[in-house]
C-alpha positions in Angstrom: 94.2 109.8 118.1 96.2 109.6 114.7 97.6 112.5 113.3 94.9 114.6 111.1 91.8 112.2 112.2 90.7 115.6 113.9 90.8 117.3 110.7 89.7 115.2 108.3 86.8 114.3 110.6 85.4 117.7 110.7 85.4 117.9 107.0 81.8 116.7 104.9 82.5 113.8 102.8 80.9 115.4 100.1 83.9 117.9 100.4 86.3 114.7 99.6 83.4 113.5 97.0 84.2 116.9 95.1 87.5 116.4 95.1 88.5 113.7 93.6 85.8 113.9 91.5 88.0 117.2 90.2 91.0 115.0 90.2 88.9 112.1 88.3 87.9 115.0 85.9 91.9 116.3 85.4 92.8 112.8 84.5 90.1 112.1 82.0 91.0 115.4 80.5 95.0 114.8 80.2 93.8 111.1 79.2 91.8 112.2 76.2 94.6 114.4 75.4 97.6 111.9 75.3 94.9 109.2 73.6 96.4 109.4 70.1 100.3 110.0 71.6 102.0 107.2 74.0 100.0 104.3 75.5 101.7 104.3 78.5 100.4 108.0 79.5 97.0 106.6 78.5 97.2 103.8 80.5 98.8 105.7 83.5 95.4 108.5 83.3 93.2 105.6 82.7 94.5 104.1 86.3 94.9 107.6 88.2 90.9 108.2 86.9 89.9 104.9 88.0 91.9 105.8 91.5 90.2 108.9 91.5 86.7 106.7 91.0 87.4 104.7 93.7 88.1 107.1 96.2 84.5 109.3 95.6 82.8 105.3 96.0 84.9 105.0 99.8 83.3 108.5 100.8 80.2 108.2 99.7 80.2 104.7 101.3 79.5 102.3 98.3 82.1 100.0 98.4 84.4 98.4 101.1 87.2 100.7 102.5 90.1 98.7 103.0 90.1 96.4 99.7 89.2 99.7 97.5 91.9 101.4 98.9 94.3 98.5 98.5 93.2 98.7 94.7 94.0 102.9 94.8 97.3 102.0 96.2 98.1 100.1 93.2 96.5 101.9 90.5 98.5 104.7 91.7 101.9 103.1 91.6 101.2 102.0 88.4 100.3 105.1 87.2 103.5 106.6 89.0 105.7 103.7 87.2 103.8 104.2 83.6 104.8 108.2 84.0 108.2 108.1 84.9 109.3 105.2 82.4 107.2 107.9 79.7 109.5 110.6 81.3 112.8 108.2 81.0 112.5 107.3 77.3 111.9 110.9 76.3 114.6 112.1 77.9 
């Protein structure tokens, strides 16, 4: 058994539905919020609310598991990249 797959089992997927629909809501918020600022904080919500997206769509069984979360994985490193080169050039 691998570690957590216990847990995580016993949890509803509507729980996990909820929560990154939360998350997809906290990056659409700090998106429209850094719209007129720098692109690259756009562009790094745009990706972590699309991630967001994609992760509700695997719990609720919509779209294939493997390839979406291959697609998270990036979004999310992109996003990670866009925010820390946005943290670099204001320092």
């Amino acid at each position: 058994m691998a570690i957590g797959e216990g847990l995580f089992s016993a949890i509803p997927n509507m729980a996990f539905v909820v929560i990154h629909a939360v998350a997809a809501l906290v990056a659409l918020y700090y998106l429209f919020k850094s719209s007129g600022g720098d692109k690259m904080l756009t562009w790094a919500f745009v990706l972590l609310a699309v991630s967001a997206a994609l992760y509700a769509l695997v719990h609720l069984a919509v779209v294939d598991q493997y390839t979406t979360h291959v697609l998270e994985s990036v979004f999310m490193l992109i996003a990670t990249i866009l925010v820390g080169v946005h943290a670099v050039k204001c320092k």
